[in-house]
N, C-alpha and C positions, 0 to 999 in steps of 0.2 A: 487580556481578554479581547475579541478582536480579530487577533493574528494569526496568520495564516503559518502552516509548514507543509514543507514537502518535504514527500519521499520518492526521488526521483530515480530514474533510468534500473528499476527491478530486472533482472533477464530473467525471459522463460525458456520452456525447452519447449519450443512448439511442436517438434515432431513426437513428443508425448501426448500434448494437451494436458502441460501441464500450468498454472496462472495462481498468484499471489493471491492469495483470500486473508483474512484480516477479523481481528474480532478486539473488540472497543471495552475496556473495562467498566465505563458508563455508556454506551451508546449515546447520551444525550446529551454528551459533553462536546461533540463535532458536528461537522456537517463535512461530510467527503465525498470527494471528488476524483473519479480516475478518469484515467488516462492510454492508449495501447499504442504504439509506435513503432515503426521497423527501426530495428540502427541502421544509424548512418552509413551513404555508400556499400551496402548490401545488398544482392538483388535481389529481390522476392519472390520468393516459390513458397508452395505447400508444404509446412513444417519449419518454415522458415522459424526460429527464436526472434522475439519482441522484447520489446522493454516496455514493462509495466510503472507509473507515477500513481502516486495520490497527494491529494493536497487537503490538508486537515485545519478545515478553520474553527478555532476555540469559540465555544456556545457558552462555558461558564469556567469558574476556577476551582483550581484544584491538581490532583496527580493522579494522572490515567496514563495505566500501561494498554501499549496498544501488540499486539500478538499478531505475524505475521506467519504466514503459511504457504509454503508452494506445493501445490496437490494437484493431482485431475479430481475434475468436478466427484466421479462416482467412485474414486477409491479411499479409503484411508489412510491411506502411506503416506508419509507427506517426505520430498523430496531434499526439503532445507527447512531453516524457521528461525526468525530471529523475532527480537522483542523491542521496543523502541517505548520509551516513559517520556511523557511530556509532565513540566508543569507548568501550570496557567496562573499569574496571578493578576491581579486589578491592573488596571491602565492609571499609572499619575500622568494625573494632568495640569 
């Protein structure tokens, strides 16, 4: 409880407008955080792909699958998608 994780360096397709969207099996189980960054040693243009992070610090315990999505904002399609399960338990101290 506590601890923080990331989900680091996501690629988008920017020449889609396409970005990782995310849905929390309890929402009140985190508090997150993103992130948008060019890679490295690329030069940036218009459409250029980015890498997307979050970082998900644990609000309480338990097992929450968290659902990842890469979409444009206004379509349905979704381009990729993977699933990531955290479990959270007590901090011994």
């Amino acid at each position: 409880l506590g601890f923080s994780y990331n989900i680091r360096n996501l690629k988008t397709a920017g020449s889609g407008s396409y970005t990782w969207q995310y849905t929390i099996s309890d929402p009140d189980a985190f508090e997150v955080r993103q992130s948008i960054a060019p890679p490295e040693n690329v030069e940036i243009n218009p459409g250029t792909p980015y890498n997307q992070s979050f970082l998900f610090k644990a609000l309480k315990t338990g097992e929450y699958k968290v659902h990842f999505e890469l979409i444009q904002p206004w379509s349905k399609d979704v381009a990729n998608s993977f699933d990531v399960v955290f479990v959270v338990k007590e901090t011994i101290k």
